[in-house]
C-alpha positions as CSV (number, residue, x, y, z in Angstrom):
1,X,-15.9,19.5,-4.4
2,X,-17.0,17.4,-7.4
3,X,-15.7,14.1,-7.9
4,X,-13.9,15.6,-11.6
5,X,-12.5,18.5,-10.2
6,X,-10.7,16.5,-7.5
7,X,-9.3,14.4,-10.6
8,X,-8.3,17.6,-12.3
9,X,-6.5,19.1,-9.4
10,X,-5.0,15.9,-8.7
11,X,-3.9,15.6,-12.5
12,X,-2.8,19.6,-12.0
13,X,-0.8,18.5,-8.8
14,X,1.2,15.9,-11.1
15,X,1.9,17.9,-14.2
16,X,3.9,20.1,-11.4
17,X,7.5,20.1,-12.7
18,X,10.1,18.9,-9.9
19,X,11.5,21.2,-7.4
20,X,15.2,21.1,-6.1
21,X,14.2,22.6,-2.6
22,X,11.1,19.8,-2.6
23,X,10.6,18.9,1.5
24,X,10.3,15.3,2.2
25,X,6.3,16.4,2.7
26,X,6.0,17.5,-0.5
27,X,7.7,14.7,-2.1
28,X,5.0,12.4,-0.2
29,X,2.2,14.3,-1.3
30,X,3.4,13.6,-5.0
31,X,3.7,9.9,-4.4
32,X,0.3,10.0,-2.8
33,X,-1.4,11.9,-6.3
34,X,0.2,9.7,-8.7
35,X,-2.6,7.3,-8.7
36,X,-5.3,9.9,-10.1
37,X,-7.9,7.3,-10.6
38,X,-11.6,7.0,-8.6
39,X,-11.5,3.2,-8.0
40,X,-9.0,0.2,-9.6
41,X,-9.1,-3.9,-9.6
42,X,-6.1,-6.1,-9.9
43,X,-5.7,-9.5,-9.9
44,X,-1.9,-10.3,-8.0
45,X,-0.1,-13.6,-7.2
46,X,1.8,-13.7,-4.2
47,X,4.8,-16.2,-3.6
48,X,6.2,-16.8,-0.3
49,X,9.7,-18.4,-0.1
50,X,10.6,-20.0,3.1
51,X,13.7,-21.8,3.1
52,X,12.7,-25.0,0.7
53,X,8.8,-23.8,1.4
54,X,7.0,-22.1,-1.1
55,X,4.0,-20.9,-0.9
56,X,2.0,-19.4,-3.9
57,X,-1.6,-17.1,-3.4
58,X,-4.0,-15.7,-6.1
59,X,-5.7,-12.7,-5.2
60,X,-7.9,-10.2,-6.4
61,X,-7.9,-7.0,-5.0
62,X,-10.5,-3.3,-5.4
63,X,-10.5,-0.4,-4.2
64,X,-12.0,3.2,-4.4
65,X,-11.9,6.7,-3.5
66,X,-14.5,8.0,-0.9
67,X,-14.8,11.3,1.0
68,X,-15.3,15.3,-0.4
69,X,-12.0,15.2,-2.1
70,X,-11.3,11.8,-2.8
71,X,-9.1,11.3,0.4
72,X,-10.2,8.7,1.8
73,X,-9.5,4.7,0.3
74,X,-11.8,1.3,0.9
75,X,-10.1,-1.7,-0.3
76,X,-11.2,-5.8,-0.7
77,X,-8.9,-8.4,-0.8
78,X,-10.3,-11.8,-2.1
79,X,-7.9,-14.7,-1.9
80,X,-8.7,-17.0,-4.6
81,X,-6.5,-19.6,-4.5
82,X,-5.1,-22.3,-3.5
83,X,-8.3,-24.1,-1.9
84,X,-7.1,-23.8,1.3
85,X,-7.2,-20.2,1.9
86,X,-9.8,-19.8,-0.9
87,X,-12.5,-17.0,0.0
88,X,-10.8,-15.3,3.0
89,X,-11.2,-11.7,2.7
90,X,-9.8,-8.7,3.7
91,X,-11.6,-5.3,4.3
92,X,-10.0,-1.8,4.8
93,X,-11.1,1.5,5.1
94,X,-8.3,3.7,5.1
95,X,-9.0,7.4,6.5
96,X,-6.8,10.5,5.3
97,X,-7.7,11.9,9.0
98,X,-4.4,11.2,11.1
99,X,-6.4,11.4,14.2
100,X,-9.0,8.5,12.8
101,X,-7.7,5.1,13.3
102,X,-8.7,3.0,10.2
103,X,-11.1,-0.4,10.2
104,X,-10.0,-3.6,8.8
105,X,-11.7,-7.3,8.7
106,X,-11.0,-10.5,7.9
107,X,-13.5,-13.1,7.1
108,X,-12.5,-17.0,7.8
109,X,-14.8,-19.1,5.6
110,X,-13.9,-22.2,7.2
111,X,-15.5,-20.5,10.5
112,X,-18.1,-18.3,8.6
113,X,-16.6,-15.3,10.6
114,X,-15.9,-11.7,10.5
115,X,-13.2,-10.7,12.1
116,X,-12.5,-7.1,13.3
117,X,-8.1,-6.6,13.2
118,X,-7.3,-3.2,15.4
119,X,-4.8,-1.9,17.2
120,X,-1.7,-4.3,17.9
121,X,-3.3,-7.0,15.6
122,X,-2.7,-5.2,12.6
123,X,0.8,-5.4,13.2
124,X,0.5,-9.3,12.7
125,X,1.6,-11.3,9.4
126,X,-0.3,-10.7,6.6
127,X,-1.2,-14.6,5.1
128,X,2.8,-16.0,6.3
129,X,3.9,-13.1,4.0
130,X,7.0,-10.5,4.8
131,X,4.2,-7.7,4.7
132,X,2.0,-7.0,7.6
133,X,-1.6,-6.3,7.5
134,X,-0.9,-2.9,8.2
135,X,1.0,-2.9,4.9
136,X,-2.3,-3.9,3.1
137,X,-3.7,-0.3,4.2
138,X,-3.4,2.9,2.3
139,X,-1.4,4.9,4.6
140,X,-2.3,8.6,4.5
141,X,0.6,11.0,3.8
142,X,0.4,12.8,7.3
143,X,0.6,9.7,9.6
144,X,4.0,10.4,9.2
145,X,6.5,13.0,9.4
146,X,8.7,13.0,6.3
147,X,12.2,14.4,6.1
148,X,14.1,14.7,2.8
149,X,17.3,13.4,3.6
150,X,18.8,13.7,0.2
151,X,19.4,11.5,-3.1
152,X,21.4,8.6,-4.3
153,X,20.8,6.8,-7.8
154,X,19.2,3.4,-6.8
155,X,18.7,0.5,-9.7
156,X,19.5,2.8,-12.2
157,X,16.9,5.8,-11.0
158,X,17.6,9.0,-9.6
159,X,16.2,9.4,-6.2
160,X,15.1,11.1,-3.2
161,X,15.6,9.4,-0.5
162,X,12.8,10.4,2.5
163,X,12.5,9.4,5.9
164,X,9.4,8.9,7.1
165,X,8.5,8.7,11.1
166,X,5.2,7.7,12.3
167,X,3.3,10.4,14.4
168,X,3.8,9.7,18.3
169,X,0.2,8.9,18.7
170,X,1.0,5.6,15.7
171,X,4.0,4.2,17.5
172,X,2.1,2.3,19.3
173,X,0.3,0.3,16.8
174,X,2.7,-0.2,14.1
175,X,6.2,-2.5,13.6
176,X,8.0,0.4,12.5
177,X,9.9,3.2,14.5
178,X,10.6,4.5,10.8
179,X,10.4,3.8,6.9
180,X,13.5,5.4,4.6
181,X,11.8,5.3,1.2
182,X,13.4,6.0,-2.0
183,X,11.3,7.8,-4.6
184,X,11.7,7.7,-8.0
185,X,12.4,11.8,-9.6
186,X,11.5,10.5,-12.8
187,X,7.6,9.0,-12.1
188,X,7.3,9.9,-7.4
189,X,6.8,5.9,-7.5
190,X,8.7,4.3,-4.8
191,X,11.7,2.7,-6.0
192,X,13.0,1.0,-2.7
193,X,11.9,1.1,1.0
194,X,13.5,0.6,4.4
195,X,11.1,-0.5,7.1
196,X,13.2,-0.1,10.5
197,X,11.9,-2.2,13.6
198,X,11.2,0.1,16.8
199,X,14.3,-0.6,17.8
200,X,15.6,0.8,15.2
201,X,16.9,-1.8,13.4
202,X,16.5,-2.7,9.7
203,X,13.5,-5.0,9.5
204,X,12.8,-6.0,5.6
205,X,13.0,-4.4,2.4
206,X,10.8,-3.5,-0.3
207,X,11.8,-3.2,-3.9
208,X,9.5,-2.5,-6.6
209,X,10.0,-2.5,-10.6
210,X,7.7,-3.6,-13.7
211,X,6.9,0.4,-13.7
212,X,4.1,0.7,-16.4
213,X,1.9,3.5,-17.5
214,X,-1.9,2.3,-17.3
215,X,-4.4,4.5,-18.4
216,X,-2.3,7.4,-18.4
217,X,-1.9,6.0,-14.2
218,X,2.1,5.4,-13.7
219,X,1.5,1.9,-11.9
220,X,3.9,-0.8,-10.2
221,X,3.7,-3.9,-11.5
222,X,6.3,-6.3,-9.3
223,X,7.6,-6.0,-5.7
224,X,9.6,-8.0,-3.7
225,X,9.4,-8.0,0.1
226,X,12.6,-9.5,1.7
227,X,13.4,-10.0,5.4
228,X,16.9,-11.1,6.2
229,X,17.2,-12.3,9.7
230,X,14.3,-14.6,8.4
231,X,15.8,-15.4,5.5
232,X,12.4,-14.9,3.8
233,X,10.8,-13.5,0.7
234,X,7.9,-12.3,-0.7
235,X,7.3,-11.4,-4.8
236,X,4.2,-9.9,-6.2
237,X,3.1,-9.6,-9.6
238,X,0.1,-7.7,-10.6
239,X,-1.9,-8.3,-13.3
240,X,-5.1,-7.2,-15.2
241,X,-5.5,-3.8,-13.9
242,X,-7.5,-1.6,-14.6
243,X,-8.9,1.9,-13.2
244,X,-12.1,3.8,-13.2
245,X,-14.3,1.0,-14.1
246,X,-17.5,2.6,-11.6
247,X,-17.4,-0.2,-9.2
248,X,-20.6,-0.4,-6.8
249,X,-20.0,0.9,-3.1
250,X,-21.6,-2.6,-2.2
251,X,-18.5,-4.6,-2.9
252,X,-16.8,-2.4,0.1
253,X,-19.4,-3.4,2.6
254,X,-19.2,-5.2,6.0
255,X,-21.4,-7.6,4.1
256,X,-19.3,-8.3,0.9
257,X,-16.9,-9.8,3.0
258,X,-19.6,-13.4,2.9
259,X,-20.1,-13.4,-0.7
């Protein structure tokens, strides 16, 4: 299917009023289309708060859409600042196939390597954040079974609230036995998330806000990551975005990851 019919149908899938018998699936799907766009650059500052630590990173971050229908996501993650972590890189590419496990990579300038992150070692910190570098990957809809389990007004926004379980043949890779997220009726952004440790106790939170409308893209703008038996936190404020600006498939090669 062409590239602007897949943006069309996407668009369609949006202008879809709301639905009170919605399944949690459905509502996922929704979240998934709301970012219509082909590819999209950021620039974000991170800020890590660790007791009387903090630690502040400058980013810039691409991405864009490959496969048939769009359904597939490569993304680069330049850190920019400060000096110390200055050029290390992070590479996705993030497969709607549930049964396809997807790639990442890191590259270290201060050893001039490419690293490969797989299996358990994506379930490692992501730069002494509260995220893990699986949160960095575009997670597709069905690597997880979603339930609807109702909705609750949360900061002011009516929302559902879906839990979502990874398939049994994730569990082994990720930190989470399960994720309760709490989607906005008003734009299917994601207001507020639980991430549940496989024990099945609450890990860290997610809460997002600065909701803005971006080229007709409803986008997020600020999140904040919190862990509490760490007693950590992690904000993120996005800046200078922008979407479908035709970026090159270079940029999401094995060997952008040097420049």
């Amino acid at each position: 299917m062409p590239r602007y019919l897949c943006c069309l149908l996407l668009l369609a899938i949006m202008a879809l009023p709301a639905r009170a018998d919605m399944t949690g699936r459905e509502i996922m799907v929704r979240v998934d289309a709301v970012d219509s766009s082909l590819d999209a650059t950021q620039t974000s500052t991170m800020t890590i708060r660790r007791g009387s630590m903090t630690l502040v990173r400058r980013m810039e971050r691409v991405s864009k859409k490959y496969g048939e229908n769009n359904e597939d996501k490569r993304s680069l993650v330049r850190f920019q600042e400060p000096a110390d972590v200055h050029g290390t890189t992070y590479l996705t590419w993030s497969y709607d196939d549930p049964e396809r496990e997807d790639d990442m990579w890191i590259f270290l300038p201060a050893e001039s390597l490419v690293r490969r992150i797989s299996g358990g070692g994506k379930k490692g910190s992501f730069m002494r954040s509260d995220l893990a570098n699986e949160d960095i990957e575009d997670r597709a809809v069905d690597d997880d079974t979603h339930t609807l389990l109702g909705s609750e007004d949360k900061f002011g926004a009516s929302c559902w609230i879906v839990e979502s379980v990874p398939r049994p043949g994730l569990k082994r890779d990720t930190n989470y036995s399960k994720r309760i997220v709490y989607v906005r009726k008003d734009t299917f952004l994601p207001q507020f998330v639980e991430y549940y440790d496989r024990h099945g106790d609450l890990l860290k939170t997610a809460t997002h806000g600065g909701f803005k409308q971006i080229d007709g893209i409803w986008t997020i703008t600020k999140s904040l990551y919190e862990t509490p038996a760490r007693g950590t936190k992690t904000t993120f404020e996005h800046t200078d975005i922008r979407y479908n600006t035709g970026l090159d498939d270079s940029l999401f090669l094995q060997s952008a990851l040097k420049r």
